[in-house]
Residue, then its C-alpha position, 0 to 999 in steps of 0.5 A: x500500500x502507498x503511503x499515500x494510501x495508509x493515510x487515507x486508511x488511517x483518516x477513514x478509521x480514525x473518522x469511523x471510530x469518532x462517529x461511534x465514540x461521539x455517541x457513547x460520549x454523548x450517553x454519558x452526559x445528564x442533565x436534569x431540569x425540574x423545580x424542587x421535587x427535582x432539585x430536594x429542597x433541605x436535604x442534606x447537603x445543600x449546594x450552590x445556588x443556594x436560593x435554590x434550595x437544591x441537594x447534591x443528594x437529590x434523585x439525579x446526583x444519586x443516579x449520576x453516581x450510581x451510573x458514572x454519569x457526568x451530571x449537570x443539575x440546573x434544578x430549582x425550586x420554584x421553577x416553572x416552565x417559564x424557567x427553562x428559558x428565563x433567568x429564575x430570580x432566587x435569594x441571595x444568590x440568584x439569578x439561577x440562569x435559565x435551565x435550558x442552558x445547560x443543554x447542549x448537543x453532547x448532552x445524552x439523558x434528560x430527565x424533566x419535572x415540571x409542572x406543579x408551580x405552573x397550577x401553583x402548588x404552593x398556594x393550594x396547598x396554602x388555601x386547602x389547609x384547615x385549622x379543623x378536620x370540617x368541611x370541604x374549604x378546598x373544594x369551596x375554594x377551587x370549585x365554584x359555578x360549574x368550574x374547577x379552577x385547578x383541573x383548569x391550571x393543570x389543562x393550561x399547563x399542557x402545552x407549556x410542559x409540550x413546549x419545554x419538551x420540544x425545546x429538550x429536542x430541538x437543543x439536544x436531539x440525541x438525548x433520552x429524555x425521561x419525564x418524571x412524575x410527582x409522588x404521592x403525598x396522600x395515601x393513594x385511598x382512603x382517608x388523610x391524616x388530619x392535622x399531620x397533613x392538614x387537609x380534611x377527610x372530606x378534602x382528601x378524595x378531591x386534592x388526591x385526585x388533583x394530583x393524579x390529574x397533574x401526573x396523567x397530564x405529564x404523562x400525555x405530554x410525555x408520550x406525545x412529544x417522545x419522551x418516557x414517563x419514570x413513575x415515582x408516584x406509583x413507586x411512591x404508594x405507601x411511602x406518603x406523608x401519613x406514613x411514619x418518618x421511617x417508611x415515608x417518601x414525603x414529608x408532612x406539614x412538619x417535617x421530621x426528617x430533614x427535607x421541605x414540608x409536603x417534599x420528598x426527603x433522601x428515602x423519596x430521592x432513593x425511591x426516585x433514583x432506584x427507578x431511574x437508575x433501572x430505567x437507564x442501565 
């Protein structure tokens, strides 16, 4: 063979073993987006930007280490879709940049929970707590003149959690993107746990069913826009916030292990990161 000839061979086997490596690199870059269900709000230990109140044990740096994935966390709590492509204002060291910036066309795996602060999560649960374990103040409160104003938030936050999606591809179009749902914070049945969580019995069928609404929801998105849905609710089912501290994934009104009120603490991070690390491997 011509030396002319060796080099082309060596410039041709060179390109071919790039063209495969490139994608294997690819698989090994993670990026997780997502609010606080994401990002562990009080769990130790609290990492930069601290206004996010966000975990270096949080379901994602859980599986990043039990896969040796090279892991980008952006996650913040309070974030909404708005967030993806938005500076996200948080104190005292905010702005945490918009989230989608950490996605590039390296990245490999993508995993996406979004959507609670978009129907405000954090007012229901304000304006569904009672003082009493008496009545249906939530219902009175969201459902009035043939309306129920929360199922009307989570229909709006369809297309705003479709769009967030399309976004993941259009940045990253090599990436496995996996959207993961909220777990339970009520028992999946039954009655609740008034005042540990303090949301009357009567309340309970109508906020647990919000939920399940807002995962199916994220579950349609995900399935319309090529994404896969990781579970944690169902996982979730007898580790919610009625439970003791030793078996729940999700704290009550007042925590006892070291997580936010009615968030996930390190067992429910587990939880999530044992599913995606099988979904993943």
């Amino acid at each position: 063979m011509t030396v002319r000839g060796r080099a082309l061979l060596f410039l041709l086997t060179t390109m071919l073993v790039l063209a495969l490596a490139a994608p294997a690199w690819a698989a090994r870059q993670y990026v997780s987006l997502g609010d606080s269900y994401a990002a562990g709000p009080l769990i130790p230990l609290q990492v930069p930007p601290f206004g996010c109140l966000k975990s270096n044990n949080n379901y994602a740096n859980l599986t990043a280490r039990n896969l040796g994935l090279a892991l980008t966390d952006p996650s913040c709590s309070g974030a909404e879709t708005e967030d993806m492509t938005s500076p996200q204002s948080v104190d005292p060291d905010g702005p945490n940049p918009p989230q989608f910036d950490s996605l590039s066309k390296k990245t490999g795996i993508v995993t996406l929970q979004i959507g609670g602060n978009d129907i405000g999560f954090s007012g229901i649960a304000r304006d569904c707590t009672s003082t009493t374990n008496e009545g249906t103040p939530c219902q009175d409160r969201y459902v009035h003149d043939g309306r129920d104003e929360i199922s009307e938030r989570i229909q709006a936050t369809g297309p705003k959690v479709a769009a967030v999606l399309q976004g993941i591809r259009a940045r990253s179009p090599r990436a496995r993107v996996l959207v993961v749902n909220y777990a339970a914070i009520l028992p999946d049945e039954g009655p609740g746990c008034w005042p540990q969580i303090p949301i009357t019995d009567a309340d309970v069928p109508y906020v647990r069913a919000k939920q399940k609404e807002l995962n199916a929801m994220m579950a349609q998105q995900a399935a319309a826009n090529g994404a896969e849905l990781v579970d944690w609710y169902t996982a979730s089912i007898g580790h919610d916030a009625c439970r003791p501290p030793v078996i729940r994934w999700v704290e009550p009104a007042v925590p006892v292990n070291a997580a936010a009120p009615l968030h996930p603490n390190l067992g429910g991070m587990i939880g999530a990161s044992e599913l995606l690390t099988a979904a993943l491997r």
